[in-house]
C-alpha positions in Angstrom: -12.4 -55.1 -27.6 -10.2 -52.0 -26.7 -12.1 -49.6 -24.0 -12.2 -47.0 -26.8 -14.4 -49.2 -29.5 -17.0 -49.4 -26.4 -20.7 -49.5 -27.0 -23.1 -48.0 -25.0 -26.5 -49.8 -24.0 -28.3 -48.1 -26.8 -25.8 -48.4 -29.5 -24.0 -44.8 -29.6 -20.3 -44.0 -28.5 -19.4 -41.7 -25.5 -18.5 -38.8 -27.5 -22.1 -38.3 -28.7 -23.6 -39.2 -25.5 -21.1 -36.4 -23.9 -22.6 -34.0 -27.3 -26.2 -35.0 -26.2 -25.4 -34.1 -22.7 -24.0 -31.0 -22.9 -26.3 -29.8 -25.9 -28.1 -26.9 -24.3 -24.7 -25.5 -22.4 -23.9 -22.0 -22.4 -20.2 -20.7 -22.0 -19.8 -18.2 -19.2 -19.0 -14.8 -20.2 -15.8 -14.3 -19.2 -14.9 -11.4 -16.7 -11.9 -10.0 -16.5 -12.3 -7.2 -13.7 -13.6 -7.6 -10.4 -16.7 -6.1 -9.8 -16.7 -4.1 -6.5 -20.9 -4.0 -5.3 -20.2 -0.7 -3.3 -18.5 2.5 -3.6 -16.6 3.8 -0.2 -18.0 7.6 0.4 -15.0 10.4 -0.1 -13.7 11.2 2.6 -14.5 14.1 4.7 -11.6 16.2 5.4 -11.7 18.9 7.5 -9.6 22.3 6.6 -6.6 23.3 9.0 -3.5 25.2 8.6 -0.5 22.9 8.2 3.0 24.2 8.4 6.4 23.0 8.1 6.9 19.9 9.9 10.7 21.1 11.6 10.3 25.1 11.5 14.5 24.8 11.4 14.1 23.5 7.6 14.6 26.4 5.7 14.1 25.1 2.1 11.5 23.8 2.4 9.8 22.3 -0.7 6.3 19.9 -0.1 6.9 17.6 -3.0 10.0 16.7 -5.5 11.0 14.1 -7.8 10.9 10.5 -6.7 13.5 9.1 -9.0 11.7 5.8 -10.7 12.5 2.6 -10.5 14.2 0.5 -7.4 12.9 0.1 -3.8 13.4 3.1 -1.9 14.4 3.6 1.7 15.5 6.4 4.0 17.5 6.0 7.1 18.3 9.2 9.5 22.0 9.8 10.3 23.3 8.4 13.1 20.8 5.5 12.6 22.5 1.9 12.1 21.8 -0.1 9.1 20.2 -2.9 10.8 17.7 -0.9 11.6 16.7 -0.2 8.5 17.2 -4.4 7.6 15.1 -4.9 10.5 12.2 -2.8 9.3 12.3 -4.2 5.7 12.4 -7.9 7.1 9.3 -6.9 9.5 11.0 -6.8 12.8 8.5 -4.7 14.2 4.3 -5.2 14.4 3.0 -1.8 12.9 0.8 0.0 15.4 -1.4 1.7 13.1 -2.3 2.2 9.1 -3.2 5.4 7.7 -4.8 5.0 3.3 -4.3 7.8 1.7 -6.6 6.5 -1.3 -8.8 8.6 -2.9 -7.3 12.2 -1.6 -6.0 15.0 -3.4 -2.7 15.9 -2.6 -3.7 18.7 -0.3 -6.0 16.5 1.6 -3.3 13.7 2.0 -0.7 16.4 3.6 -3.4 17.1 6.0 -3.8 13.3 7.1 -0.7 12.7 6.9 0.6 15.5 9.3 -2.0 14.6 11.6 -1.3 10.5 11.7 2.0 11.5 12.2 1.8 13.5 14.9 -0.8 11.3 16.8 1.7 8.2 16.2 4.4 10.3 17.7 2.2 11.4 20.7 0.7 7.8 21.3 4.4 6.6 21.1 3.9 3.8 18.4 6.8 2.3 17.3 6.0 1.2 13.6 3.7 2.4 11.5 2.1 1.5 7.7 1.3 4.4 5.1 -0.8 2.9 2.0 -0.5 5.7 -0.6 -1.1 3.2 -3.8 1.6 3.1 -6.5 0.2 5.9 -8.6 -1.7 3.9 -11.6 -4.5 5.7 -11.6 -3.0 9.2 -11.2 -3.0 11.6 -14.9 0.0 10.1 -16.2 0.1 7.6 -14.2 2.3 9.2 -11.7 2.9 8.7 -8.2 1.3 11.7 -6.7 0.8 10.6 -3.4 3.8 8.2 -3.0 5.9 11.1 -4.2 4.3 13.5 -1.3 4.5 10.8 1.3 8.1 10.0 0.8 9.2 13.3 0.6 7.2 14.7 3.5 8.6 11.8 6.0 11.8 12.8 5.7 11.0 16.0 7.3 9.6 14.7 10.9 12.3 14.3 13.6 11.0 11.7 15.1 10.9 9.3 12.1 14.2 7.5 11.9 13.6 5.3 9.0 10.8 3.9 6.5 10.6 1.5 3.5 8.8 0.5 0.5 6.8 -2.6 2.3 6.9 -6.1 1.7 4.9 -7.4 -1.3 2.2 -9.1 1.1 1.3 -6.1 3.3 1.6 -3.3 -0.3 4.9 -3.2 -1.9 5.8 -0.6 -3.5 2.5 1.4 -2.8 3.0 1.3 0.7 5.5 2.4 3.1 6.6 1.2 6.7 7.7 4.4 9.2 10.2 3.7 11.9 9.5 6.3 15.0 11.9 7.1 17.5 10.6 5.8 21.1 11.3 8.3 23.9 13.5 7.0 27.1 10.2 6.7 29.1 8.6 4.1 27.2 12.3 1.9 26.6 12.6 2.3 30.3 9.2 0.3 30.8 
């Protein structure tokens, strides 16, 4: 007897005793989104005059075109290219995070001057700006990641950033390169 053409003890074959079994079985709805059980409160920002971050830039324009497509990188003159390989590759442990989620543009120029500026003071090194990849915005543009990138560029004492890896945000994220002052190397 071949182990298909087996009997069972009270005379049926497996597949109706698998029927019988599973008779009263429901399928699962199935769920494509993730369900989140709590909303994170909007954030409380607190008004403040911001100006230009170099007062020696004279056109100065907030935000401009980020051209699509490509991973995009900025490296200050003078600045070797290893450094920017480096900061790519994660040379550096980033000191802080700032997540610019859920703020206007206006609010996120405000946050992001002041991160800056405290990095800067508190001498970090390397630091991680999550400002999403822009899926949600009208038109699915990148609002934020367009203000970011372009406002970086302005602070003297940011010598390089990057799109960051795919693990710690890809392409909505960036990872900002400070300069570190003579003091703190010579420690």
């Amino acid at each position: 007897m071949k182990p298909r053409d087996k009997i069972s003890v009270d005379g049926s074959d497996e597949a109706s005793l698998f029927r019988d079994a599973v008779r009263d079985v429901e399928p699962m709805p199935a769920a494509d989104k993730a369900i989140h059980s709590r909303k994170l409160p909007r954030p409380n920002i607190q008004q403040r005059n911001i100006s230009t971050p170099d007062s020696s830039l004279t056109n100065y324009s907030p935000v401009s075109e980020m051209e699509p497509g490509g991973e995009h990188s900025f490296l200050r003159s003078g600045v070797s290219r290893k450094t920017l390989k480096q900061l790519r590759r994660g040379y550096w442990n980033t000191d802080d995070q700032l997540d610019l989620h859920g703020f206007t543009r206006d609010e996120a120029l405000r946050e992001l001057d002041e991160f800056l500026n405290t990095c800067s003071r508190r001498e970090f090194r390397c630091v991680q700006i999550i400002h999403g990849k822009g899926l949600n915005s009208k038109n699915q543009e990148p609002v934020l990641k367009t203000l970011v990138w372009n406002q970086l560029k302005l602070y003297s004492y940011v010598l390089a950033f990057c799109q960051a890896s795919p693990a710690d945000g890809g392409s909505g994220a960036a990872v900002v390169l400070f300069k570190v002052s003579a003091i703190k190397r010579a420690r």
